[in-house]
VEXBATI-404207 format. One record per residue (C-alpha): y, x, z. Coordinates in pm, whole numbers, plus 50000, padded with zeros to 5 digits. Layout:
BEGIN
- y, x, z
- Y, X, Z
...
//
This chain:
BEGIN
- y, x, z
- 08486, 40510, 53581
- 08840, 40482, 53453
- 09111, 40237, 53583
- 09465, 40232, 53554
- 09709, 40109, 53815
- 10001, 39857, 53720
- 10321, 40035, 53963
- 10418, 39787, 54233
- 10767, 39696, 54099
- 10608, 39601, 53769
- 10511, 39226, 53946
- 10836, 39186, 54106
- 11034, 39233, 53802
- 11228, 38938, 53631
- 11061, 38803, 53313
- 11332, 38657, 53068
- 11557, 38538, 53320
- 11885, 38705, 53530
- 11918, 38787, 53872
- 12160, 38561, 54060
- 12382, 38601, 54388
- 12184, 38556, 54706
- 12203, 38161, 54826
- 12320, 38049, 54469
- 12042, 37838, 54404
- 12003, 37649, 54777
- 11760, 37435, 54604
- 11485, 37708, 54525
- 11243, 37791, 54769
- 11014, 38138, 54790
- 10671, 38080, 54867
- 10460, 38364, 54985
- 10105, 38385, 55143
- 09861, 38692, 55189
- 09731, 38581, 54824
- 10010, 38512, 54650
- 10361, 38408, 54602
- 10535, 38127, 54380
- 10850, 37967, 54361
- 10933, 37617, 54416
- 11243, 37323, 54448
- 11349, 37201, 54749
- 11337, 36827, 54696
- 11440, 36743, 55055
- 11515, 36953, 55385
- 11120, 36952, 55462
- 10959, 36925, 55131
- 10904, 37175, 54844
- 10778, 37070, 54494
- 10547, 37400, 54366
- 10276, 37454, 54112
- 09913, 37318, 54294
- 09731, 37682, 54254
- 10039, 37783, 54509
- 09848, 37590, 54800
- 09532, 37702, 54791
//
């Protein structure tokens, strides 16, 4: 069996964006889990608008 590994810093790379000054963007929100991470807007102090596949 052959398999290739994809290096670690390869998913935490920007993809045609730039990389902004920390607390910038107070609106964005990180979200991470054990399965996955995503990104998301804050819409008000305790809610977060984020893709639905995010949640689960």
């Amino acid at each position: 069996m052959f398999m290739t590994l994809t290096p670690l810093w390869h998913w935490y790379s920007i993809i045609e964006g730039n990389e902004v000054r920390p607390h910038s963007l107070p609106f964005m929100a990180y979200l991470r889990s054990e399965k996955s991470s995503c990104g998301g807007t804050l819409i008000h102090p305790q809610w977060v608008v984020t893709a639905a596949h995010c949640t689960k």
